[in-house]
N, C-alpha and C positions, 0 to 999 in steps of 0.2 A: 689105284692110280698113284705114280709114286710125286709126291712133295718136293717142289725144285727151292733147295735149299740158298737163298740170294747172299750176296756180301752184305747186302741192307739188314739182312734179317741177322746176321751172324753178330752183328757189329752193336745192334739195338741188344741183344743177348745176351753178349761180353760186356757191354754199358751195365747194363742190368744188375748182373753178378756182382761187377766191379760196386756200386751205388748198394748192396743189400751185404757185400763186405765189410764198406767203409762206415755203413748207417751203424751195424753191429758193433763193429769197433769204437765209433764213436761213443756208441750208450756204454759200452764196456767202461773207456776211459771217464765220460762224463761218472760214472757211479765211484770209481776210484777217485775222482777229486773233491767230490763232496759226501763221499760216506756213506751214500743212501742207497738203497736199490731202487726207491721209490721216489723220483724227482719228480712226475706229474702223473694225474691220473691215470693216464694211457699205460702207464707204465704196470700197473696192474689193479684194475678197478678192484676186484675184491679186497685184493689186501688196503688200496687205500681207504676203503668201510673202515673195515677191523681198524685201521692206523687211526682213524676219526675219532673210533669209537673210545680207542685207549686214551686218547690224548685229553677228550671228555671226561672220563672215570678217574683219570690222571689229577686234572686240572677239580673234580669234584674232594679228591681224594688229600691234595695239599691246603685245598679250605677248612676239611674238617680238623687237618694237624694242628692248621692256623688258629682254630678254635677251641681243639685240645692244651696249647700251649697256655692261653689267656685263659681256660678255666684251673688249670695247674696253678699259672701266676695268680689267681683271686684265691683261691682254696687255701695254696702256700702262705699266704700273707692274713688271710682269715685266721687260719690257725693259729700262726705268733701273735697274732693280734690277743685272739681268746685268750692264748696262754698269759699274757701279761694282766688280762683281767683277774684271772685266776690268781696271780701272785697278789694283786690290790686285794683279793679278798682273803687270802691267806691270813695276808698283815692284819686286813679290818677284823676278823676274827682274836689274832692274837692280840690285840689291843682290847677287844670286847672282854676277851677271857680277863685280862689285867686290871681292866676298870670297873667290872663285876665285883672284884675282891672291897671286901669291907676297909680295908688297911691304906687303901692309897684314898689317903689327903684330896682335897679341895686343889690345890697349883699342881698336882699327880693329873687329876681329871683334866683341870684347864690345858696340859701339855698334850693329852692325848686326842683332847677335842680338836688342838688344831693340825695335828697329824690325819685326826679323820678328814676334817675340811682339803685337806692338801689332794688324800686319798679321791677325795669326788671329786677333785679337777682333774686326778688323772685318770679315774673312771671317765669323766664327761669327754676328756682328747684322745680315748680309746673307743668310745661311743661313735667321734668324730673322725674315726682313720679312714681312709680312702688311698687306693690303688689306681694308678692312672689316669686320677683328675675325679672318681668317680667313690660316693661315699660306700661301705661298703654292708652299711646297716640301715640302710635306708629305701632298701626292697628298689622299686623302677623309680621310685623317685633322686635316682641316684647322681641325680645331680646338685641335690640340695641339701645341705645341712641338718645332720635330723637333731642335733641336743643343743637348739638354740634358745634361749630366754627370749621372750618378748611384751608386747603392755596387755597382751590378755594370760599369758605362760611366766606365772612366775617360782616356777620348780621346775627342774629337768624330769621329778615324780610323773608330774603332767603330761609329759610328751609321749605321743603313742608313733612311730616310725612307721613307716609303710612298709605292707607286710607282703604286696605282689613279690613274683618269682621272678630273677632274674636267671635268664636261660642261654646255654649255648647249643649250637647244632655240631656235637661233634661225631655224627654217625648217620644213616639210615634209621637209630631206633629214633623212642622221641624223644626232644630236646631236651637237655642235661639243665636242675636247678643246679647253682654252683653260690647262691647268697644266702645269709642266714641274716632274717630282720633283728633291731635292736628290742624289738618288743619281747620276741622268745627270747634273748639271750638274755638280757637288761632285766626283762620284766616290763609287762604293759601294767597301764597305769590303776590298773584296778587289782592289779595282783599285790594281796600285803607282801610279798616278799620282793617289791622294785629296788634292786640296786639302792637306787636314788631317797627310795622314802625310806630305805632302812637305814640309809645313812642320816639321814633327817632328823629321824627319830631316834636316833644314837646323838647324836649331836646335840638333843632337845634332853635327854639323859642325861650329858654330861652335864650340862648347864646348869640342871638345875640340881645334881650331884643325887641322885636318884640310881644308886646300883642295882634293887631288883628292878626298874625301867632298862637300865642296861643290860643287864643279864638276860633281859629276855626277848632280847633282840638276836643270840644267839641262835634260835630255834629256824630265824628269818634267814639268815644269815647261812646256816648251812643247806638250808632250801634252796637258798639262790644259788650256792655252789653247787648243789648237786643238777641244778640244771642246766647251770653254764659247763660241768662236766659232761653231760650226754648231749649239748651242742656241739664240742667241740668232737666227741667219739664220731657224731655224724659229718662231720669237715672231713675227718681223719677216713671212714669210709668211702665218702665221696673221692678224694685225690686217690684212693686204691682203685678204683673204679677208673676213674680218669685214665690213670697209668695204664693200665690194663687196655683201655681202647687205645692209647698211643702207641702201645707194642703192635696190637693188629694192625693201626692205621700205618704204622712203618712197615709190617710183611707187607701188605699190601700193595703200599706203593712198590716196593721190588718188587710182587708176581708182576703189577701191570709195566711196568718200568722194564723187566727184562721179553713179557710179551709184544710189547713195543718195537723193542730193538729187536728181536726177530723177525717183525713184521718189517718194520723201515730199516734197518742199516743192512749195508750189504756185507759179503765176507770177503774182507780186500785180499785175502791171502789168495783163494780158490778166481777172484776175479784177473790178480794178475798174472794166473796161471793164463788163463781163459783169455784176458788181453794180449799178453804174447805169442800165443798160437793163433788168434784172429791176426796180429799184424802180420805174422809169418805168411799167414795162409792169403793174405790183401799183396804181398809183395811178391809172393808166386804169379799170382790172379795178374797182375799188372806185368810184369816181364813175360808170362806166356801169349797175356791177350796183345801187348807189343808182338812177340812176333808172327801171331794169328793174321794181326790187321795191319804186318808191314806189304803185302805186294800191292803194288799198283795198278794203275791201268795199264803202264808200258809192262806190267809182266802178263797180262791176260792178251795183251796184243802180240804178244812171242808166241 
């Protein structure tokens, strides 16, 4: 049975075309002026998942940089830190060796004793250094003072530093220690070799001009160096470690960074190919369907 083809129908047809021309073209240009291929879900539900999902792993991914950065900044500053303990003790050493000697006088001893004294206040404002407002030897208590004197602490000997781990999240594995307590570095207070008590008892040597008391605080003395040396060996591992996850955490963000833009940006070169031959093809569509739906009713009554 054959199909009577109406001007209603031809007209609704040409409408049609025209409206599935101009919608195309429109999306074309809309993605040209904002960069995306992806302006709403409709646009392509799969890929807006994947686009969810990168911006997720993304946004996970410049937290851990954020946290890679500040364990870098603690580590960096722990180390110079140590390292200047280590010249204090250098000195207090070479001073030990000089007032050991039988030869130096009674005002020889007095000048060195208050060289040492000087020495334990800069030991005790290296005890006290802090990064960011936060002490940096004084484990999670790191908001508080740890080499304070007070009416039951009257030696810094005495002070034992809190020895919890101060942690960062800069990975998937688990979370990075990045603080070294003052009790391992320093010495806690039961260990004869504390910083503090050996400088005491150098001090309490000089006094009272007692050179083997002084000399044999040497023995103390390079104990303590040698463990504020494999403190700081372990600072110096840690920031090589750190580094190393910063390189990954930077590939990474380029893999997900350029999966990304694959996913959402569009390719404006190939689009304004594709947009020009849509207007082309909308400006045919419209001058042919003018003259499709130019006759009248006076030309059907001819």
């Amino acid at each position: 049975m054959p199909i009577r083809v109406t001007s209603g129908m031809t007209s609704m047809q040409t409408l049609s075309n025209l409206n599935r021309n101009y919608s195309n073209m429109d999306k074309m240009e809309n993605q040209i002026s904002t960069g995306r291929k992806l302006n709403k879900p409709s646009d392509d539900p799969v890929g807006v998942t994947y686009a969810l999902r990168y911006r997720a792993e993304l946004a996970s991914n410049e937290q851990f940089q954020t946290n890679a950065d500040a364990a870098v900044s603690w580590l960096d500053f722990t180390d110079s830190t140590m390292q200047q303990a280590q010249e204090v003790m250098k000195r207090l050493k070479e001073l030990t060796v000089q007032a050991s000697s039988g030869t130096v006088d009674e005002a020889g001893l007095n000048s060195i004793k208050l060289e040492v004294d000087q020495l334990k206040g800069q030991m005790t404002n290296i005890g006290n250094s802090q990064v960011r407002g936060k002490y940096i030897f004084n484990g999670q208590n790191y908001d508080k003072q740890p080499y304070v004197l007070s009416g039951t602490v009257t030696d810094y000997s005495e002070i034992d530093p809190d020895t919890g781990a101060i942690q960062y999240s800069i990975g998937d594995q688990d979370p990075f220690q990045v603080n070294t307590s003052g009790s391992e570095f320093f010495g806690a207070s039961t260990d004869s070799d504390n910083v503090f008590k050996v400088m005491d008892n150098l001090t309490a040597a000089l006094t009272s001009g007692d050179h083997n008391a002084v000399s044999a605080q040497l023995t103390s003395i390079e104990s303590r160096t040698n463990k504020m040396q494999a403190s700081l060996s372990e600072v110096g591992a840690r920031t090589n470690r750190v580094e190393l996850v910063q390189a990954r955490l930077t590939d990474r963000n380029l893999n997900l960074t350029t999966l990304q833009s694959k996913t959402e940006d569009a390719d404006i070169a190939s689009l304004m190919i594709k947009a020009t031959s849509a207007q082309t093809i909308y400006q045919a569509a419209l001058k042919s369907s003018a003259s499709i739906m130019q006759p009248s009713l006076m030309d059907f009554m001819h």
